[in-house]
VOTIPA-724799 format. One line per field, with one value per residue (C-alpha): x, y, z; residue in one letter. Coordinates in pm, whole numbers. Each point is the difference from the previous one (the first is absolute). Layout:
px	(X;...)
py	(Y;...)
pz	(Z;...)
r	(A;...)
END
This chain:
px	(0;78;210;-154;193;-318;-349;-317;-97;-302;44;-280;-204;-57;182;333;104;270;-75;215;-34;118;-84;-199;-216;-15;38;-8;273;-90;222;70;-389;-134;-87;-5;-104;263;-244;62;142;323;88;316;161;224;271;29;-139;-321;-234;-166;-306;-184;220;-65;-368;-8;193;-256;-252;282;198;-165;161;290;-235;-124;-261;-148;351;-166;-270;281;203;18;-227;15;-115;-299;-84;-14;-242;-238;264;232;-283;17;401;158;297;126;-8;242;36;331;37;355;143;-189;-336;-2;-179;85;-231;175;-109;139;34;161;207;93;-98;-100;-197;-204;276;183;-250;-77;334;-3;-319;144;330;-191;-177;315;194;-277;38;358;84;-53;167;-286;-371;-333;-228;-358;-152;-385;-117;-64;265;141;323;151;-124;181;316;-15;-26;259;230;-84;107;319;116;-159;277;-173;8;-345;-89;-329;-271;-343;-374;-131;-264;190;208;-342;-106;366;-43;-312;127;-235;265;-53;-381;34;-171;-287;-74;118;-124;202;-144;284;-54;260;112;42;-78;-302;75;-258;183;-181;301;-24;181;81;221;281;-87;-79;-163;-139;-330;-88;83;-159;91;17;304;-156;-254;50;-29;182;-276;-260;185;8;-397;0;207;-238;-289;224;118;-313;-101;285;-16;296;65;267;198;22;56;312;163;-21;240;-104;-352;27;177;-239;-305;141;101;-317;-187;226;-58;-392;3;213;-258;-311;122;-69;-277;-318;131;351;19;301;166;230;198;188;37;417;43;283;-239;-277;-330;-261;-246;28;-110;284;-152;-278;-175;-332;-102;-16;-227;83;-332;146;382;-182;-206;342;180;-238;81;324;-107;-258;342;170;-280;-7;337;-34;-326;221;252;-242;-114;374;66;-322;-126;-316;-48;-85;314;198;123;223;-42;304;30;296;111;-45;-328;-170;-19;-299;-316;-184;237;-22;-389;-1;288;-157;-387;164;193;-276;250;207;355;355;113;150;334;96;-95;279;245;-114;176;317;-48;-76;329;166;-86;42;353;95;-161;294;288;-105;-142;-217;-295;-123;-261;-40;-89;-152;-165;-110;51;-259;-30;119;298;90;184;-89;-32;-61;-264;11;-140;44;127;-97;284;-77;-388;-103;-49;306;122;390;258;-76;169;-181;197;-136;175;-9;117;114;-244;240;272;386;-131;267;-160;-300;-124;-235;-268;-91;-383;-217;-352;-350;-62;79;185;317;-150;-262;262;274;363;291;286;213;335;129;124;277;256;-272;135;-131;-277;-355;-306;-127;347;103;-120;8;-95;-126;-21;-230;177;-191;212;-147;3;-196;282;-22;323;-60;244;77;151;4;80;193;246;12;1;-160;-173;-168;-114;-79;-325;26;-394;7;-235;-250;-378;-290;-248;-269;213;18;-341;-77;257;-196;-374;56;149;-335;-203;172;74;-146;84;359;22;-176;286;246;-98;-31;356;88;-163;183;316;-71;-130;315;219;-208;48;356;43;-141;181;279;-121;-109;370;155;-313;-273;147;-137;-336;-304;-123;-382;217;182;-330;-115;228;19;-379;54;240;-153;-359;281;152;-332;-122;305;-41;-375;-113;-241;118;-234;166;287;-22;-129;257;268;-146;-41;384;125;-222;85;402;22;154;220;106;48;217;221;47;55;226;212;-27;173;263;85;-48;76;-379;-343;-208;-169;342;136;-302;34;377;-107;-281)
py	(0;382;153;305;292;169;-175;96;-148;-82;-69;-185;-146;-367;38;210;29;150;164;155;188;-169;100;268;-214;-101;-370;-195;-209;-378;-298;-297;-85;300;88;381;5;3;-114;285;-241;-114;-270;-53;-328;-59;-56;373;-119;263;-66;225;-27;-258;-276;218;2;-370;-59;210;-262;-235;245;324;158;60;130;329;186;324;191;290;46;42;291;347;-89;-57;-283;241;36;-381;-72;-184;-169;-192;-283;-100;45;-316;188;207;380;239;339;80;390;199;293;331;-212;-172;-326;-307;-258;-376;-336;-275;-282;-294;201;214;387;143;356;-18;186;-318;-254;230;5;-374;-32;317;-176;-316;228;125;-306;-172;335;-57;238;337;285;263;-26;191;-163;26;93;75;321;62;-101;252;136;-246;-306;146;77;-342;-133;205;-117;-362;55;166;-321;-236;128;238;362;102;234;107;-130;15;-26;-360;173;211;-307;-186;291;32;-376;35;290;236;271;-38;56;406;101;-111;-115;-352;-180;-282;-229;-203;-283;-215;-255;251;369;210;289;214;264;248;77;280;46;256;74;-253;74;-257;164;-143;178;-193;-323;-161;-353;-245;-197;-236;-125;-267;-383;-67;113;-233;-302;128;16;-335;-121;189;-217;-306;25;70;-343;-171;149;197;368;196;111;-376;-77;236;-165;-274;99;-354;26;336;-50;-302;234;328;-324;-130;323;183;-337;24;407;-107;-262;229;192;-300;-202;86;-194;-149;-238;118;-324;56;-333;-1;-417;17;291;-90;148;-113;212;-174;279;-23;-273;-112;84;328;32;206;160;390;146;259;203;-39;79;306;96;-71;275;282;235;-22;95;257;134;46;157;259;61;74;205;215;31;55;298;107;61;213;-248;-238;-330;127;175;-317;-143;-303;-227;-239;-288;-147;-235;-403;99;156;-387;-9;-18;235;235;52;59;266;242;-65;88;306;129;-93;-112;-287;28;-130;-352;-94;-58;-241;209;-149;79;375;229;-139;48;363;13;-176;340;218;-140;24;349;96;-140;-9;324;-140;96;386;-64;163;-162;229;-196;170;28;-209;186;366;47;312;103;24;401;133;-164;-342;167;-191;276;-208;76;-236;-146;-345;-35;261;-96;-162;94;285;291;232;254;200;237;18;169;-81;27;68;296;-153;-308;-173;-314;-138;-312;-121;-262;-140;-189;-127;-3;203;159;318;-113;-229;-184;-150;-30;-244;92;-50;119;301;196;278;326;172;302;302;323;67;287;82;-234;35;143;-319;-88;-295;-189;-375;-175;-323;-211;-300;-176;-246;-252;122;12;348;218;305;249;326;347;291;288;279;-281;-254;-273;-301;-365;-298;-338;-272;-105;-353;-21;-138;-231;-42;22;-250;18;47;248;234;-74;82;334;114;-54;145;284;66;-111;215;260;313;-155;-31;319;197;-197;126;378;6;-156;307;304;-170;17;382;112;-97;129;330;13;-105;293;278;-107;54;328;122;-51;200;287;0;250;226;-111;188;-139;-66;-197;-238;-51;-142;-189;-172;-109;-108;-193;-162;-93;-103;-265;-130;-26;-215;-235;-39;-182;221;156;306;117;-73;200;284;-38;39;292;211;-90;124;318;135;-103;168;330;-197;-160;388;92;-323;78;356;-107;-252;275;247;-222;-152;367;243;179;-142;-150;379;126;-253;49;346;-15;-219;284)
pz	(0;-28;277;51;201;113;127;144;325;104;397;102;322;-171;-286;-116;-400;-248;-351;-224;-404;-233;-413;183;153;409;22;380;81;39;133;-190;17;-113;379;63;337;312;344;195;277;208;171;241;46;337;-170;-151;-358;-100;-262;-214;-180;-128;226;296;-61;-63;354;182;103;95;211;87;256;-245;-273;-39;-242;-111;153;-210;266;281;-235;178;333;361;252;77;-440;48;297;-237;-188;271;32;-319;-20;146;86;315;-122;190;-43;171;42;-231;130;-44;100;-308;25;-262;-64;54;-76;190;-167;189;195;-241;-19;-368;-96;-296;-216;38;-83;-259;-155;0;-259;-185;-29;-139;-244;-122;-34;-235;-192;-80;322;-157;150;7;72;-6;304;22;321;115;-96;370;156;228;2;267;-222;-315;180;94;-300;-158;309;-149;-328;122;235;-281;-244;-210;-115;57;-258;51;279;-214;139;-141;-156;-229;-109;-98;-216;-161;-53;-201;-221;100;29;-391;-37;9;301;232;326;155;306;103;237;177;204;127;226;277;-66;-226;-148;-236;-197;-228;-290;-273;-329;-220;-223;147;353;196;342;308;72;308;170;298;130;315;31;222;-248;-269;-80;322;200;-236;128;348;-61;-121;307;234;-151;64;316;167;-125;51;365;112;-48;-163;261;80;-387;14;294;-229;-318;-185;45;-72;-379;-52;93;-274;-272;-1;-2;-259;-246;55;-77;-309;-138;68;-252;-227;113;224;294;126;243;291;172;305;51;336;-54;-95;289;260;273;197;12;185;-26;-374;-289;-188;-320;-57;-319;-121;-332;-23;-321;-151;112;380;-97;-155;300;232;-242;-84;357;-176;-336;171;169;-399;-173;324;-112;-351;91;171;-214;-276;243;113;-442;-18;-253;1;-145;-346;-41;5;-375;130;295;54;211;189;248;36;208;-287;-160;224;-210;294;6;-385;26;283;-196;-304;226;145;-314;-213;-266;-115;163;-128;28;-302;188;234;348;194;-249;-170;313;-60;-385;79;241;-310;-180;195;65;-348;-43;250;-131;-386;-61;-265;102;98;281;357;310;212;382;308;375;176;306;118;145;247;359;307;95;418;161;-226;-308;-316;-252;-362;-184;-337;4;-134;-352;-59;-365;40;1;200;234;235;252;299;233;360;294;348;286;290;55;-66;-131;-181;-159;-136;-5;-264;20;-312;-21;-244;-21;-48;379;122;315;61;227;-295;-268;-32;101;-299;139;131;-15;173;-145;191;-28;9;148;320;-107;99;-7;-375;-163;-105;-321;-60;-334;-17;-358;-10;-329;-148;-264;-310;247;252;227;242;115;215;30;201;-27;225;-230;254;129;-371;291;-228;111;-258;110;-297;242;94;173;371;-125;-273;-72;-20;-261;233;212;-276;-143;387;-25;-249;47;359;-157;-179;313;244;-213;168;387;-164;-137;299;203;-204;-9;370;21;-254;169;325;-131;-114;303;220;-293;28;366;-30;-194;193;295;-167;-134;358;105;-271;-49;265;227;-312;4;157;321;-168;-304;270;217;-378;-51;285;37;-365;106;272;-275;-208;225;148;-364;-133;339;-188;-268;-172;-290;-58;336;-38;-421;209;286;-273;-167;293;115;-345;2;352;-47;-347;202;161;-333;-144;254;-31;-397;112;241;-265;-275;257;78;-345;-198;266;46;15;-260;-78;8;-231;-238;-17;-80;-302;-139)
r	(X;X;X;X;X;X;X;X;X;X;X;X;X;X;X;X;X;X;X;X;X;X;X;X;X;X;X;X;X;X;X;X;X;X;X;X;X;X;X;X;X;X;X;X;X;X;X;X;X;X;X;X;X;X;X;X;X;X;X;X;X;X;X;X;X;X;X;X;X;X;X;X;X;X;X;X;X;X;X;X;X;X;X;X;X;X;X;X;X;X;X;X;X;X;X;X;X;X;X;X;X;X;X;X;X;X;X;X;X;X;X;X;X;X;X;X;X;X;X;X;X;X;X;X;X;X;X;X;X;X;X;X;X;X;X;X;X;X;X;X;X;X;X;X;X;X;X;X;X;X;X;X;X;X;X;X;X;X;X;X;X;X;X;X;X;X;X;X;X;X;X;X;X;X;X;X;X;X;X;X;X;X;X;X;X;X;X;X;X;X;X;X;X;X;X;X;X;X;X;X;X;X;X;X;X;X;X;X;X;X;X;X;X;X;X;X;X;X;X;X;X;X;X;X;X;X;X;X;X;X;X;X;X;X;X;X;X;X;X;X;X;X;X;X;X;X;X;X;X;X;X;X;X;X;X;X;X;X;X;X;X;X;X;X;X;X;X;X;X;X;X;X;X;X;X;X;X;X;X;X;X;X;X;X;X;X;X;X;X;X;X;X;X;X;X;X;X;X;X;X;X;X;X;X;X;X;X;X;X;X;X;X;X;X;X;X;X;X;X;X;X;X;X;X;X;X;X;X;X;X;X;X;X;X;X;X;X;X;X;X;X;X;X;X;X;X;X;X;X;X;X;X;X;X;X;X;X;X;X;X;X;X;X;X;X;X;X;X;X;X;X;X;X;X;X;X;X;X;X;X;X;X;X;X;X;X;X;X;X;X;X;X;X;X;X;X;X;X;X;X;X;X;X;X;X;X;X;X;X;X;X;X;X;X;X;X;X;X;X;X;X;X;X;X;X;X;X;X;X;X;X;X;X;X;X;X;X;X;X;X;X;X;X;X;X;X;X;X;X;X;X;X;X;X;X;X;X;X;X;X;X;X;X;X;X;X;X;X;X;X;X;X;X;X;X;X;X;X;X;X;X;X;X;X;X;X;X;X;X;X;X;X;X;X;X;X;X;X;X;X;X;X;X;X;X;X;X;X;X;X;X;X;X;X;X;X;X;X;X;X;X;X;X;X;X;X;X;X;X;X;X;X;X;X;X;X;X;X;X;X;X;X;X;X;X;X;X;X;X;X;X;X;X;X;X;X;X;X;X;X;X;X;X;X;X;X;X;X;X;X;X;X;X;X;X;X;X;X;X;X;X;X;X;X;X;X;X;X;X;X;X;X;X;X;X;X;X;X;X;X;X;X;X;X;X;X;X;X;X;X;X;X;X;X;X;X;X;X;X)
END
């Protein structure tokens, strides 16, 4: 076979695959067999031998507490993203904590400690040997993966061997894949369903620009969770429980075998029969009948699945609402993803889009035909097209009081840059540090912490001299770097954010319906927080001011001032904002001659005469 320098990857949950050009065309690399599909799986032996692939996957029911699947799911999270998961994972998970708080996902796997980068590398490194091991890749990652999961994947390429050119959204790659970067313009839905994540995306084109309009997604939601269903119909009957199924790593893998080859032939036929024989297993389970067996139709798999479904078409409703478009403004509706076999799921996107969608290619294979293109777009030149995707949820700072300052909001077209200055809140402060979240609420406290660095080497100056300028940078890859620069001093700060931990779908489904839901609560919160941090700046101030003027002012001026400063402190201790407006207003009206004679007194000092004096020198 060809040796190609350059691939696209398509890194999946179940399933992981190679494609390359060749003529102009994307072809997927096969073994000896004509197999294209890598199992997504690993398997250790004692003696230090690990198996990749199809030989890991066959080893699984035989020895699975060395065997591990769907690594993709573990990619960018914590032990607490996971709290749903670890039943069904027959593996210890340990998060051990890095320095500067950084926690790493591990799985232990007899003994042995590995993050998901690592296991990750392994399959990658399988991929890339079948391909002739190719130097450079393009991998293919869920549109809505956050920025944690994409790092991570990039980190996986990097220890697997491979320049990673470009990390693309999966459903950019299957549109590539079907040439529709060639039909002139229109609008593309592509409806990805896989062994692990969802993702609807909303793409336009024109004029050789391929742009993200919208994407929502879940990336705990695909066929994995239809065999869970399956094994939550199976267990009941067979009478033990999951949790007791998962201290059990053999009954576990014969439970997801059986269930994964009954979804499989459901596709097919309009019932399976699902057989779990424990007869040739080396341990006793008195509880349990040697051998299960029962027929599932397809009208019950169906009923088992549709929440699920329900769940995707949600998805693309809203990110048919997200693009400003409805469902007649859609031209092309493209499917993707082993899942999308599924005879049901075919009839509900094609009920909801009210058209016929794309599956003239192979679903399992058509994102890493896209990667395939998109790789040799990069490195060939041959073809003039622009890939334009989005952020899929804002990203700001934290500001006084645990404000969220939005800095770049979801759906921002990448690559993108945003700057906004600030200022120091204190007198003599000579550092900043900056809090970076994700997330649709107003406050920190409801958004998801990323990551933070420090900027030090400002002059010592007064509180709101500083200036200080903070640039939000999302590259091609959805990959964030924040940087920092206070202007007076050039004193200069960047981070390339590596996210304390990562997001669930439902977490940021959750992020940002309750930012819709809550929306006035959170932004009443937030102006209170804001006319709070005014009115001690304001009184701040005017102490100040007293010191270096009042001895000027009137008697009936100072007797002002100070009973607007005492409405003005019981009003911020309150949490009415009307007051507290009004509070504010009267402070600034009755210190405005105190504020005269402080610009008087500056003037006089700095120019030699008094702001009249200086004005009339000028005339």
């Amino acid at each position: 076979m060809t040796h190609p320098s350059v691939v696209g990857i398509d890194l999946g949950t179940t399933f992981s695959l190679a494609a390359y050009v060749e003529n102009g065309r994307p072809v997927v690399v096969r073994d000896v067999k004509g197999v294209a599909l890598i199992p997504s799986a690993i398997s250790f032996h004692d003696d230090g031998t690990v198996l990749v692939g199809t030989a890991a996957r066959d080893r699984a029911l035989s020895d699975p507490e060395h065997t591990i699947f769907s690594v993709k799911r573990l990619m960018g999270r914590t032990l607490k993203d996971l709290e749903r998961e670890l039943k069904l994972i027959p593996h210890q998970i340990v998060e051990r904590e890095m320095e500067g708080g950084r926690k790493v996902l591990r799985v232990d796997i007899a003994g042995h400690e590995h993050t998901p980068e690592e296991l990750s590398a392994l399959i990658l490194a399988e991929v890339r040997k079948r391909a002739g091991n190719p130097t450079k890749a393009v991998i293919t990652v869920p549109a809505y993966f956050d920025d944690s999961q994409r790092q991570a994947t990039r980190d996986a390429g990097r220890i697997a061997g491979l320049d990673v050119l470009r990390i693309v959204n999966e459903p950019t790659a299957a549109a590539l894949a079907y040439g529709l970067d060639r039909r002139g313009s229109g609008t593309i839905v592509v409806y990805d369903l896989g062994g692990g994540t969802f993702d609807c995306s909303i793409l336009s084109l024109s004029e050789g620009v391929f742009k993200v309009l919208s994407t929502k997604g879940d990336t705990f939601l695909g066929g994995d969770d239809f065999d869970r269903a399956i094994m939550g119909v199976v267990v009941k009957e067979m009478g033990v429980d999951l949790d007791g199924a998962a201290r059990d790593p053999e009954l576990l893998q014969h439970l997801r075998d059986a269930a994964e080859r009954c979804k499989i032939a459901l596709s097919s036929a309009e019932s399976a029969d699902l057989v779990v024989d424990l007869s040739k297993s080396l341990r006793e389970r008195p509880a349990l009948l040697p051998r299960y067996q029962r027929t599932f139709t397809r009208t019950e798999f169906e009923a088992l699945i549709g929440p699920y479904i329900d769940r995707s078409i949600d998805q693309c409703r809203s990110a048919l609402r997200d693009a400003g478009l409805t469902i007649a403004g859609v031209d092309e509706v493209v499917l993707v993803g082993g899942s999308t076999r599924i005879p049901y799921v075919r009839q509900r996107v094609t009920e909801f889009f009210k058209k016929t969608p794309h599956t003239d290619l192979n679903p399992d294979e058509v994102v890493a035909l896209g990667a395939a293109v998109q790789a040799d777009i990069l490195t060939s030149g041959r073809r003039d097209l622009l890939l334009l995707d989005v952020v899929p949820l804002s990203l700001g700072l934290e500001t006084l009081g645990g404000v969220v300052d939005k800095v770049i909001h979801r759906n921002t077209t990448v690559p993108c840059r945003a700057t906004t200055r600030y200022t120091t809140a204190a007198d003599n402060q000579t550092a900043i540090l900056i809090n970076i979240y994700q997330g649709e609420r107003e406050l920190t406290r409801d958004c998801r912490f990323l990551g933070t660095f420090k900027l030090s080497g400002i002059p010592p100056m007064p509180a709101q001299f500083a200036q200080v300028d903070v640039t939000f940078l999302v590259d091609q890859n959805g990959l964030l770097t924040v940087s920092a620069t206070e202007h007076r001093s050039g004193a200069q700060a960047r981070v390339t954010v590596q996210p304390a931990h990562g997001l669930t779908g439902d977490e940021v489904e959750a992020l940002v319906a309750e930012s819709i839901d809550n929306a006035r609560a959170d932004f009443t919160a937030r102006r209170l927080i804001e006319l709070r941090n005014k009115a001690e700046t304001d009184l701040r101030h005017t102490e100040k001011a007293l010191a270096l003027a009042g001895d000027r002012l009137e008697a009936r001026q100072k007797e002002a001032i100070a009973a607007a400063t005492v409405e003005l402190r019981s009003a911020t201790a309150g949490t009415d904002l009307p007051t507290l407006q009004r509070a504010i207003d009267v402070f600034s009206e009755v210190t405005n001659p105190l504020a005269h004679l402080v610009m008087n007194e500056v003037l006089r000092k700095t120019l030699g005469g008094t702001a009249a004096d200086a004005l009339g020198e000028k005339m």
